[in-house]
C-alpha positions in Angstrom: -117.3 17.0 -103.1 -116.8 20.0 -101.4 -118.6 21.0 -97.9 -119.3 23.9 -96.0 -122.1 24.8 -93.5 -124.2 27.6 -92.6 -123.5 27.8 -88.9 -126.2 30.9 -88.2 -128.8 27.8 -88.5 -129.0 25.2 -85.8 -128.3 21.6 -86.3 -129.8 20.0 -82.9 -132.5 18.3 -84.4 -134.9 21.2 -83.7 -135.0 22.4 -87.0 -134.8 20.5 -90.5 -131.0 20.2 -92.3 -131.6 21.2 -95.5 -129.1 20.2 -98.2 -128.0 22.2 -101.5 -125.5 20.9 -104.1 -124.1 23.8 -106.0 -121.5 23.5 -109.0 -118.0 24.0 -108.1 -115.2 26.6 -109.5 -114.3 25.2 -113.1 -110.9 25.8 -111.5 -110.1 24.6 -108.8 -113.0 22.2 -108.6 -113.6 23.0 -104.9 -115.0 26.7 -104.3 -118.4 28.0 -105.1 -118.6 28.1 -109.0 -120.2 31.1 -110.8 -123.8 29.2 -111.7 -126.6 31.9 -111.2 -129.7 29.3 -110.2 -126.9 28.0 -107.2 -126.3 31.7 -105.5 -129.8 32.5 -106.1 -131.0 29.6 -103.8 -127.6 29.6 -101.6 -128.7 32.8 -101.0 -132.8 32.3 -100.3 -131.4 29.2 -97.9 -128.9 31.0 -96.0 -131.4 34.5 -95.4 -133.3 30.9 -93.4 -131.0 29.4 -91.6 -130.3 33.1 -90.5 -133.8 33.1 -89.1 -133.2 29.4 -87.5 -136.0 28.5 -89.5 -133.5 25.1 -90.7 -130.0 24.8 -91.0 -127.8 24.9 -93.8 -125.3 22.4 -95.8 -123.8 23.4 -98.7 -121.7 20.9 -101.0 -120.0 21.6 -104.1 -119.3 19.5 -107.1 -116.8 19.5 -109.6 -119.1 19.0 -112.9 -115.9 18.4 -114.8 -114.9 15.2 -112.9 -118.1 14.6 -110.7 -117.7 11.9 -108.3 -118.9 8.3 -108.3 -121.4 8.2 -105.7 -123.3 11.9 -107.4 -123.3 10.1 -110.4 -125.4 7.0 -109.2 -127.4 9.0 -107.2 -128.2 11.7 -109.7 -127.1 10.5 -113.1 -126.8 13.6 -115.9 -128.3 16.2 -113.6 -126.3 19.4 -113.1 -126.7 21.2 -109.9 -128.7 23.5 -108.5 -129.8 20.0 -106.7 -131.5 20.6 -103.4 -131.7 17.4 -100.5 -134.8 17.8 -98.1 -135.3 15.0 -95.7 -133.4 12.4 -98.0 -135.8 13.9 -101.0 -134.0 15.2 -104.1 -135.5 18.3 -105.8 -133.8 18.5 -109.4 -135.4 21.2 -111.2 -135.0 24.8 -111.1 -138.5 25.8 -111.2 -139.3 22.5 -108.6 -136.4 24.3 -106.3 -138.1 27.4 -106.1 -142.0 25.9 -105.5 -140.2 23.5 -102.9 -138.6 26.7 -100.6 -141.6 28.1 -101.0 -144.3 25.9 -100.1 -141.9 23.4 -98.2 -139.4 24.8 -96.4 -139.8 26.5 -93.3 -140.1 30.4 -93.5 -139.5 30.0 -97.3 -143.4 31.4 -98.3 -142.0 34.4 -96.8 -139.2 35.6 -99.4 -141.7 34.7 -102.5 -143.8 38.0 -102.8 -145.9 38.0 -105.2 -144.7 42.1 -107.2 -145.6 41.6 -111.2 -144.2 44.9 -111.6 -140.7 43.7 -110.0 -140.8 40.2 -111.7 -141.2 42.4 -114.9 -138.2 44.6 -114.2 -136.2 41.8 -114.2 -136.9 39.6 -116.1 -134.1 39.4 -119.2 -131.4 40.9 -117.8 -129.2 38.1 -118.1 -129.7 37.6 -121.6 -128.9 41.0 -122.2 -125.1 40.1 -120.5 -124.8 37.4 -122.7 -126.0 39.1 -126.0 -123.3 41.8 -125.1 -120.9 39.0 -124.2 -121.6 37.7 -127.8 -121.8 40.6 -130.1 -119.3 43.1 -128.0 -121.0 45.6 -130.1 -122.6 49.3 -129.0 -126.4 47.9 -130.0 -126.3 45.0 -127.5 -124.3 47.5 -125.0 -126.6 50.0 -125.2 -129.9 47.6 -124.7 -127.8 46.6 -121.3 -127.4 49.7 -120.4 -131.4 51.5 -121.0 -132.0 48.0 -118.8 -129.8 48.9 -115.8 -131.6 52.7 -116.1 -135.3 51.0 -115.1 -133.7 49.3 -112.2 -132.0 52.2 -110.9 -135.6 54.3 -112.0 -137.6 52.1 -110.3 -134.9 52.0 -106.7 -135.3 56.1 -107.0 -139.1 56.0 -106.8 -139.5 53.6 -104.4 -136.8 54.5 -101.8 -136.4 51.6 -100.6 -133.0 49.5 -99.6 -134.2 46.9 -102.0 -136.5 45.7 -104.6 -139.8 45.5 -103.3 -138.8 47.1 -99.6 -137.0 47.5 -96.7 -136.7 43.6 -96.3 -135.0 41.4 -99.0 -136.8 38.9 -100.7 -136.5 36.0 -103.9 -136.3 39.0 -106.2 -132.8 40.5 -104.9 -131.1 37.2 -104.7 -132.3 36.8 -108.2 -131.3 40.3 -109.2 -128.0 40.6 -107.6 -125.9 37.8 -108.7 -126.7 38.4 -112.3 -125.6 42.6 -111.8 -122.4 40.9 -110.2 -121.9 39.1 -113.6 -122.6 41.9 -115.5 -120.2 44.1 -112.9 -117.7 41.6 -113.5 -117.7 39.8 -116.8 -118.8 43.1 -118.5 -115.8 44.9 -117.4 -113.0 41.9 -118.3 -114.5 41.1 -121.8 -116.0 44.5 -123.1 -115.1 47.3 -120.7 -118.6 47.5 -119.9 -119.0 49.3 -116.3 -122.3 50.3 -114.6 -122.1 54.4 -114.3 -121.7 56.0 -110.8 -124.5 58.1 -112.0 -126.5 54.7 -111.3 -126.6 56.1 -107.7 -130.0 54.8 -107.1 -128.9 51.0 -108.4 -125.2 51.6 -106.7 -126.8 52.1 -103.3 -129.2 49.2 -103.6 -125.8 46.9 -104.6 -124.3 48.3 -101.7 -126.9 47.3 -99.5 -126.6 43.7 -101.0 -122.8 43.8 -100.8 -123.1 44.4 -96.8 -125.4 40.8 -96.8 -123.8 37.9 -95.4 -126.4 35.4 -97.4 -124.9 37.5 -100.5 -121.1 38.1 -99.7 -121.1 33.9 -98.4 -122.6 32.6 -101.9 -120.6 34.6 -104.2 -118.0 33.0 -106.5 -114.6 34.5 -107.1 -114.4 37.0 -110.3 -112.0 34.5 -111.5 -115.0 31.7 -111.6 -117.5 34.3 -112.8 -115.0 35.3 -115.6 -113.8 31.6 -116.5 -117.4 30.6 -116.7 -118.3 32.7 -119.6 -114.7 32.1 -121.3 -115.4 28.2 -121.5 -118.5 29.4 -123.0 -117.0 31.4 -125.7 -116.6 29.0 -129.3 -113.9 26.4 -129.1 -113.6 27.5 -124.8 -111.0 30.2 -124.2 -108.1 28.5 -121.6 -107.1 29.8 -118.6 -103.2 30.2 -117.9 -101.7 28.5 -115.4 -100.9 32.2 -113.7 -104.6 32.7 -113.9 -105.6 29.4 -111.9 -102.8 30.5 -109.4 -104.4 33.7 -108.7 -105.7 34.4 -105.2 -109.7 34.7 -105.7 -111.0 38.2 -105.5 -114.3 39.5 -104.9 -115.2 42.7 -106.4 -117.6 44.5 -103.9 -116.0 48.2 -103.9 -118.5 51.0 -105.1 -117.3 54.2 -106.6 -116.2 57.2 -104.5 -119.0 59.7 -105.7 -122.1 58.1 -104.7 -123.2 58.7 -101.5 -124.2 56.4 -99.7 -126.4 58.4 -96.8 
């Protein structure tokens, strides 16, 4: 297992160490893997240990050959796996109630915006159908999907979803457009139009976070991820493992971003 920790939080005793085991790259075993549930909390954790609210560990695991002592400990359970206090919180949904009710500061990302949880909600399984089918239906669906988002950025004006201050929403949001950014591209030559200039300045804004740039996997791991999903598990070439990880953040020339 894998450490690293969030140094913007203090570790002095004055404020709780709070612990979250993320899955590891499915290639190299060691760096952040491309799970969505683990950036979205990474992220919600490290936007509080920002604040000083608790400090930060973050440990990775290598699912493919997890170690002994996570084994015993946890048995089957796959990470996202948060430690509080030598408590284990297992579940996603369990995760999400425990930063918000238990963890210091946490109550204050959770806003409570139907409209926003609406917006959404389903995204991801629009990536995946398009992942699947790799036909213009499931492209399209992806696409009218991405339109509301950047609709609903250009009538509220804001730098993110709900305002000017991020909350659980973006660091749901944002790791899934960085799959679709990503993945889409590699498997289907799927890219989000510049003329998204609402929804490109609202990922730039997210690209110049340290709680987002610090949780995000490689594109290598984000693109590995969905080709051992793929029937029988696409291989990666040993070039491929080799590769230098690279993190796509750029944003295209012609939107502004004043």
């Amino acid at each position: 297992m894998a450490e690293d920790s969030v140094s913007n939080g203090a570790s002095n005793g004055e404020v709780p160490e709070i612990e979250l085991i993320i899955k590891a790259s499915t290639i190299d075993g060691r760096r952040k893997g491309a799970c969505l549930f683990c950036q979205e909390y990474f992220m919600d954790l490290y936007l509080l240990a920002e604040l000083k609210t608790i400090s930060l560990k973050v440990t990775t695991v290598d699912m493919q050959k997890p170690p002994p002592d996570f084994r015993t400990n946890f048995e089957a359970t796959p990470p996202p796996i948060l430690i509080d206090n030598g408590l284990a919180v297992l579940e996603n949904e369990k995760i999400e109630r425990h930063i918000m009710k238990n963890v210091p500061g946490g109550h204050n990302l959770f806003v409570q915006d139907k409209e926003v949880a609406t917006l959404i909600e389903n995204l991801y399984g629009k990536l995946k159908l398009m992942l699947l089918k790799k036909d213009d239906t499931k492209m399209n669906n992806l696409m009218m999907h991405l339109r509301k988002i950047d609709e609903h950025m250009g009538k509220k004006g804001t730098r993110f979803l709900t305002g000017d201050t991020i909350c659980c929403f973006d660091c749901e949001l944002m790791p899934r457009l960085q799959h679709i950014r990503v993945a889409g591209k590699y498997f289907v030559d799927f890219e989000i139009p510049a003329e998204l200039a609402n929804l490109w300045q609202y990922m730039y804004h997210m690209y110049q976070l340290d709680a987002f740039t610090q949780s995000c996997p490689a594109d290598q791991d984000i693109i590995n991820h969905y080709k051992l999903q793929q029937v029988g598990g696409m291989k990666m070439k040993k070039h491929e493992e080799l590769e230098t990880p690279t993190f796509t953040t750029s944003i295209p020339i012609e939107v502004s971003m004043d």
